[in-house]
N, C-alpha and C positions, 0 to 999 in steps of 0.2 A: 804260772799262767793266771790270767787276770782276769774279768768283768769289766768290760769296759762300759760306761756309761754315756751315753749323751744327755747333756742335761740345759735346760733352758736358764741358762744365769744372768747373765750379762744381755741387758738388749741395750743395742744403740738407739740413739735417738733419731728420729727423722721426722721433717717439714712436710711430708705429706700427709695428706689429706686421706690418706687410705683405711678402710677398719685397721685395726690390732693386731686383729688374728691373720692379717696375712706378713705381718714383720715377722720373718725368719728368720734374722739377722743375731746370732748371739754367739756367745764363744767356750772355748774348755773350762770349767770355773778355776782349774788349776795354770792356762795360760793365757799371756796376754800377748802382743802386740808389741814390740816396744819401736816401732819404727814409727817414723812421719810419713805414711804412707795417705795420700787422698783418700778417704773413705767419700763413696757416691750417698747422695742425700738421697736415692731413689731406695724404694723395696720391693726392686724386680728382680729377678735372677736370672740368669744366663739359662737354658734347659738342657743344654747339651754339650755336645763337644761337635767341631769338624764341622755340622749343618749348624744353619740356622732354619730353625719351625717357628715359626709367630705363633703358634695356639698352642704353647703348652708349656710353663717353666718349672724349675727345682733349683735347688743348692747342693752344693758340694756337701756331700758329709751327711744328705737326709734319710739315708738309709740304716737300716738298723740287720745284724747278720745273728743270728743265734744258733748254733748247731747246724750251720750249712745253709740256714735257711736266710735269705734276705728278704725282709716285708720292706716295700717303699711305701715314701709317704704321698698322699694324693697329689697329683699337679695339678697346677692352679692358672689358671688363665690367666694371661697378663693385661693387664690393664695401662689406657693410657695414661704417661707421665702427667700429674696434676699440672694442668692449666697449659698442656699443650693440646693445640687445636690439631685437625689433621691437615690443615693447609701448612701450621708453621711443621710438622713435621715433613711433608711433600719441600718444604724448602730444604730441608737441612740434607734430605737424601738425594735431589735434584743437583744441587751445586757442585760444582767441581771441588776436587780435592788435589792441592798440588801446596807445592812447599811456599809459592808465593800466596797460595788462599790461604794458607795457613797462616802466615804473617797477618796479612789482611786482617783476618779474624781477630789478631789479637791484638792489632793496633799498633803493632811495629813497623809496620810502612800503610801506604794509604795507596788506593786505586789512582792511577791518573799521577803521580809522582814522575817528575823527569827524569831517565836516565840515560848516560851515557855509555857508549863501549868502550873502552882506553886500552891502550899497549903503550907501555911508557910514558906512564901520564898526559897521552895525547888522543886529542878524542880522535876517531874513528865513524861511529853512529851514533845519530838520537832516537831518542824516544820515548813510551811513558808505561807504566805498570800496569798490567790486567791480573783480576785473577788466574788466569790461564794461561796466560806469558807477558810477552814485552809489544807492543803497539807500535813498528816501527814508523817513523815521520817521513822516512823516502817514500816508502812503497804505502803506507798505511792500514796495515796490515796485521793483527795478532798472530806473533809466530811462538815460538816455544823458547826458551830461557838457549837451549843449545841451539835452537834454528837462527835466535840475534843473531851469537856470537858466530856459525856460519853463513851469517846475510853479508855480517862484516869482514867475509875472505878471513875467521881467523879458526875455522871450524879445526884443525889440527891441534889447536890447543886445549882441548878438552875442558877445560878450566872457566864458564861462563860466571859462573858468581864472583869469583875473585877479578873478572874484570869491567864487568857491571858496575858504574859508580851513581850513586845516590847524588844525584846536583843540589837540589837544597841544603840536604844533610853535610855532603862536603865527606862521603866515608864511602867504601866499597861495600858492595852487597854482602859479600862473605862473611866480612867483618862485624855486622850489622845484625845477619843472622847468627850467630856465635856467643855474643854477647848480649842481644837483646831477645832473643830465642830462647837462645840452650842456657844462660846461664839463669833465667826465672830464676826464682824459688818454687814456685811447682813443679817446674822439670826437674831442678835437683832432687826434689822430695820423690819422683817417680822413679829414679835413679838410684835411690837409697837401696841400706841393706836391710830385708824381712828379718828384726830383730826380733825372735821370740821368748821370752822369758817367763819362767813359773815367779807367782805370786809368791808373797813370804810364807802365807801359812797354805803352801801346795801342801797335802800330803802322798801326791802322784806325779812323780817327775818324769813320766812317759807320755808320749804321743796317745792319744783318743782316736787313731784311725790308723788301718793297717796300710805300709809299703804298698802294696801291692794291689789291691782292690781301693785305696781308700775310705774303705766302710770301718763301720765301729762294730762291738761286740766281745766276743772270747778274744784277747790277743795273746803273745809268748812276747813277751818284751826284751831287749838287748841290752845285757850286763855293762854297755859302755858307752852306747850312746840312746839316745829317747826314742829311736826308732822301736815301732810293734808292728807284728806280723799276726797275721789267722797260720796256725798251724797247716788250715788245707790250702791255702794258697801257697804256701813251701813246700806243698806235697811233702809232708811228716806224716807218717805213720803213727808216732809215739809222740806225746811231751818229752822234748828232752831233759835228763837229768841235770841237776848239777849247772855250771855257769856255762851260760849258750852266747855265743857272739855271733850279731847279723852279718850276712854278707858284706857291709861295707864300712866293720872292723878286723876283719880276715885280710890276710895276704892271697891276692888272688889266684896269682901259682901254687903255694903250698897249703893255703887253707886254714894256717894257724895267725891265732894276734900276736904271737910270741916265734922265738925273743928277737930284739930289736927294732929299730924305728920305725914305722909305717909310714910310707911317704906317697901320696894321691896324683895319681896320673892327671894331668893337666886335659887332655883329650877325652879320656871314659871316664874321669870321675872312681877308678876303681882305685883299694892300695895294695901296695906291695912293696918286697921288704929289697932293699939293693942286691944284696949276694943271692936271690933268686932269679934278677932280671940279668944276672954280669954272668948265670949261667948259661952252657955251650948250648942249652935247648932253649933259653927264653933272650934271643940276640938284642941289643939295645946299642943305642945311638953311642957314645963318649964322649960327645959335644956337650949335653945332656942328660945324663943318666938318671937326677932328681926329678925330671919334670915330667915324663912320660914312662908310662910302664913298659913301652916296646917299640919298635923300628913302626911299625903298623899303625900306631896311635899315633905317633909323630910325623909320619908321612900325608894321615889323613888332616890331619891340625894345619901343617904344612902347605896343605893344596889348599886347603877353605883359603886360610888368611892370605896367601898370595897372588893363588890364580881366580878366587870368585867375589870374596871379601869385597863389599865396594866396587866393584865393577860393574858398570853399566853396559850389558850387554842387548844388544840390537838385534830387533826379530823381523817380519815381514810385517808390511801395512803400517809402519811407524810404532809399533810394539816396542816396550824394551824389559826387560828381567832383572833384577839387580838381588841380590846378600846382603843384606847389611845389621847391624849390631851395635848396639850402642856403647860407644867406649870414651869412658872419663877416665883413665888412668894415663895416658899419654899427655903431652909437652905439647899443647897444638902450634907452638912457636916454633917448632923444630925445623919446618921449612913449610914454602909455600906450596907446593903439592900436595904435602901431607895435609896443609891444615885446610885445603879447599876435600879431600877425602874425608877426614874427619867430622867437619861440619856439616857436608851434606850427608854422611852416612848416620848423623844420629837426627838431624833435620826430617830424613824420612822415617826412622824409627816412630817419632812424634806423631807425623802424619798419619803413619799406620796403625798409632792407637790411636788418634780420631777414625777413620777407617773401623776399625774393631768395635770401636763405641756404638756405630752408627751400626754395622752387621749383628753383633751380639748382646744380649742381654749383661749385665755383671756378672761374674761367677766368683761369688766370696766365700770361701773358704769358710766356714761354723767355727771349727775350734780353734782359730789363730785371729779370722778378719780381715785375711790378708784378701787383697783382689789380686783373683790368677790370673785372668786375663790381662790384667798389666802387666803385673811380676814374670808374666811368660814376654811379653814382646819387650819389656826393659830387661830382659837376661838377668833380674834382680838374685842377688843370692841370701841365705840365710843362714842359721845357725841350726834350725832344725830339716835333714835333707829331706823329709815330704815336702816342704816345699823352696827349695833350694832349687831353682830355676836357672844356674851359670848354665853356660854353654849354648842357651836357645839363641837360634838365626832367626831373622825374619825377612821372608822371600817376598817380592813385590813385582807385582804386573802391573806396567802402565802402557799409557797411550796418548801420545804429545804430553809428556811431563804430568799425566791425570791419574789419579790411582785409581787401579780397577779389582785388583785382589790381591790376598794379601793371607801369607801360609805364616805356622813358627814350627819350625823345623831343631831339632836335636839329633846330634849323629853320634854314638855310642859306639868307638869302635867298629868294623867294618862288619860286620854281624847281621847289625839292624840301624834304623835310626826311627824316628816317632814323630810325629805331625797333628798335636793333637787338637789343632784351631785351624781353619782353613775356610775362607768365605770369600765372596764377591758383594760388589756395593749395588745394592735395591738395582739400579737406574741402569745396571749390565746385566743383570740377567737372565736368562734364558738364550744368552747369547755366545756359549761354550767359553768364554771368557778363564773360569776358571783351569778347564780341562789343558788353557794353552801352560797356564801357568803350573799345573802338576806335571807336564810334559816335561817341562824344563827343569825342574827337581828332581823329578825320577832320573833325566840325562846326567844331569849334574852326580847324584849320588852316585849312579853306575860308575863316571868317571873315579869315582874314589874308592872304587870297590865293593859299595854298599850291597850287601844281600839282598836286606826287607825292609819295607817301608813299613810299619807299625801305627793305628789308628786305631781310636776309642770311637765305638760309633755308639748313639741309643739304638734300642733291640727293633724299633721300628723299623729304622732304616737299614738294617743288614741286609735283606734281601736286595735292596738297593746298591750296595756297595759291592757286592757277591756276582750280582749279575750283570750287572751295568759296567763296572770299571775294576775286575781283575782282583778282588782282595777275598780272603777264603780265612774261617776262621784260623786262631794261632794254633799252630802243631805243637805237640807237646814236648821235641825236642828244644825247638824254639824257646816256648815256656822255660823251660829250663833255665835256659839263659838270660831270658828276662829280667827273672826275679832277682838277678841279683845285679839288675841294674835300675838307680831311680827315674824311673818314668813317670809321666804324669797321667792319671787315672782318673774318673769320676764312678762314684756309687752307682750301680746297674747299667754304666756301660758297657758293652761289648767291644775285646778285644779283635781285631784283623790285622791281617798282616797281605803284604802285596812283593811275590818272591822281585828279584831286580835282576836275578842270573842273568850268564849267558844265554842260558836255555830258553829260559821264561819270556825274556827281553826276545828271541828269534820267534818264536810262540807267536807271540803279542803284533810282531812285526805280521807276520803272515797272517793274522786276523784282519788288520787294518789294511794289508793289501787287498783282500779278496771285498771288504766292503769298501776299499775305494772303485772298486769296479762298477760296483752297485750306486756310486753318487752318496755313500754315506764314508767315507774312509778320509784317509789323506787327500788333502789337495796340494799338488808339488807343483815348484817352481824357483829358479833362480838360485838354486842351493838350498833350500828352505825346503822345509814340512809343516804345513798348518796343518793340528788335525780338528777336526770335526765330529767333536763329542757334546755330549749334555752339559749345562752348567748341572755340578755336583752338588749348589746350594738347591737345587730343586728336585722334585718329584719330575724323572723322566717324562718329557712327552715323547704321543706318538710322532712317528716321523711324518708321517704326512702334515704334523703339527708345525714341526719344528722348522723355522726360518732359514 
């Protein structure tokens, strides 16, 4: 066991205008960084997780634990970005956000550009680019990227960008976003992998912050990988003697590193040894048997990327929901469905960290530098797993093509799954906006099985989360199981969890009947459930308040 230190070595440099003493920005003296990842020229921090609070920031890692005791460091009120006014901010959170303002913004197509609709290279409709859609020249009217393509009787083909053609450019929209979008060089740097590497003359080739809590202090370090743990966060009794291996150098069946290969489930992230999963109690696929530790993980992996992956699903009021995750490992030439899937599913990805920028502060990581908030909505992975971010989804609520919220979501076998960023854009809220979009996640997981939804909140707002919307501290069975999954954590947040049962789920049902009685519950209609809760980036108002 170790002393761990946090220590002020390395600052980065920054263009602002701020004193000194409020650049927190520095890192492990023994790691660095080794990725091309965007570092923000600002020195504000993100303060939380899940809310956003305008009056009050920290970083990752500013907590200090000694003997059980954790002292945090003071927050610090955030101050306006140097030399923005509060009108140019009012602009940036007023404007729509959709995949063609996104282009807009970065100079890849222009407002007022002609385009056409085509099915076999033969036009169909004209018209001209808005932020917000397409400007049709019959009717004159701003409809939505999918409303064109059904102006033009072609609404069954799902597919509007690849048949959207650019008339000056002489190129299809898809094509156009794909290559003059996604392939930047900024987007691929955001895309990259969190390389972290110890310095030559490290004399501590471990992690500066524990699994579990993410704080620093006393840790038990793991004989085989950099991971550190607090002894009481493993609930040990004792230091263990002799050579200790973390939960995620163990076989998770037997519990031992030995003997033979360890091979990491593709869905939990856990390992395990073959002749333990090809046993009569631990059943596994035979399509498969390297990629997944069980029938269970494979089935949940299974439903994401088939049935939700990419799908643009349709709510009431012009609502829509979608999954999506950024993925650069595929052939986007493979065919034309796929590559109209592929490009708009990391197109929004994009979107929704502009979305994220604009909700949340930074949250950079102290000993590595990494930004989490990126590395969570780009599914970035790394070499060291505190911050090895594969597997995060990011869920999106919109409305006529506009983004309006915006979750990142991880499913951990059927157990639990964790949420640990979740906000609405300034210009929607107080308008239950979010609560539609955690509706349709919580349904989704149900469908997969999912037990518990899992969230970091600051200690302010628990009471909030507790009474308002269903989540109760983590039970210590639960706990259990956690620890020996990488979740993602901040210093003095508090853990919840929000059970997903049959039970809890019929519960929940019969709550919101009896307040739809009252004018505060469900509003039905047409197959559909709107419900009618608080935006969750806010401090509840009363109801007499509430719109």
């Amino acid at each position: 066991m170790r002393e761990r230190k946090q220590k002020r070595i390395l600052e980065v440099s920054s263009s602002s205008s701020e004193s000194q003493d409020y650049d927190s920005r520095y890192s492990d003296p023994d790691y660095v960084a080794g990725t091309s990842y965007q570092r923000s020229s600002r020195k504000d921090f993100n303060i939380n997780t899940c809310i956003n609070n305008p009056n009050q920031a920290t970083e990752v890692g500013s907590s200090r634990r000694n003997n059980g005791v954790v002292a945090t460091r003071r927050r610090r009120i955030l101050r306006p970005r140097p030399g923005a006014s509060n009108k140019s901010n009012r602009g940036v959170f007023s404007k729509k956000r959709t995949i063609l303002s996104w282009m807009i913004d970065l100079g890849i197509i222009f407002e007022d550009m002609r385009v056409w609709y085509t099915r076999d290279k033969e036009k169909i409709m004209e018209g001209t680019i808005k932020r917000d859609g397409v400007r049709c020249n019959c009717c004159h009217k701003v409809i939505t990227v999918y409303g064109f393509e059904e102006h033009a009787n072609e609404g069954h083909v799902k597919e509007p960008y690849a048949h959207i053609y650019l008339v000056d450019w002489e190129c299809h929209l898809l094509g156009w976003i794909y290559y003059k979008g996604l392939l930047r060089p900024e987007e691929l740097a955001r895309c990259g992998f969190n390389l972290v590497e110890t310095q030559n003359d490290a004399s501590d080739l471990n992690d500066d912050a524990c699994m579990i809590c993410a704080d620093g202090g006393d840790l038990i370090c793991c004989e085989k990988c950099p991971s550190t743990f607090h002894p009481d966060c493993m609930g040990m009794r004792k230091i263990p003697q002799g050579e200790w291996l973390c939960p995620f150098c163990i076989c998770k069946f037997c519990g031992t590193g030995g003997p033979g290969d360890l091979h990491e489930c593709k869905q939990c992230q856990r390992r395990y040894h073959l002749d333990c999963i090809n046993s009569p109690t631990q059943p596994s696929s035979p399509d498969s048997p390297t990629k997944f530790c069980g029938k269970s993980c494979e089935e949940v992996f299974s439903e994401i990327q088939e049935k939700h992956l990419g799908v643009r699903k349709e709510l009431a009021d012009g609502y829509t929901w979608s999954l999506v995750q950024m993925k650069l490992d595929r052939d986007p030439h493979s065919n034309g469905e796929f590559l109209h899937e592929i490009t708009i599913g990391n197109s929004k990805v994009s979107v929704a960290w502009t979305v994220m920028e604009e909700i949340f502060m930074p949250t950079i990581d102290r000993y590595t530098g990494i930004n989490i908030t990126q590395s969570v909505i780009y599914n970035r992975e790394s070499n060291l797993r505190r911050v090895n971010f594969r597997g995060f989804y990011t869920t999106i609520l919109e409305r006529n093509d506009e983004f309006i919220s915006v979750a990142s979501i991880r499913v951990h076998e059927t157990k639990f799954a964790e949420m640990p960023f979740i906000g609405t854009r300034e210009r929607f809220r107080g308008r239950r906006m979010l609560q539609k979009l955690l509706a349709q996640i919580e349904s989704a997981l149900r469908m997969l099985n999912v037990e518990n939804l899992v969230i970091p909140s600051v200690p302010e707002l628990v009471p909030m989360w507790i009474n308002k919307y269903g989540f109760t501290h983590i039970e210590s069975n639960l706990m259990t199981e956690l620890i020996k999954y990488n979740t993602l954590m901040f210093p003095s947040a508090v853990r919840l969890h929000k059970s997903l049962v049959t039970h809890a789920a019929a519960s929940a049902a019969t709550k919101t009947d009896e307040a739809n009685k009252n004018g505060t519950g469900l509003v039905r209609g047409k197959g559909y459930e709107k419900l009618a809760f608080f935006d969750l980036n806010l401090e509840p108002l009363k109801e007499d308040d509430d719109a």
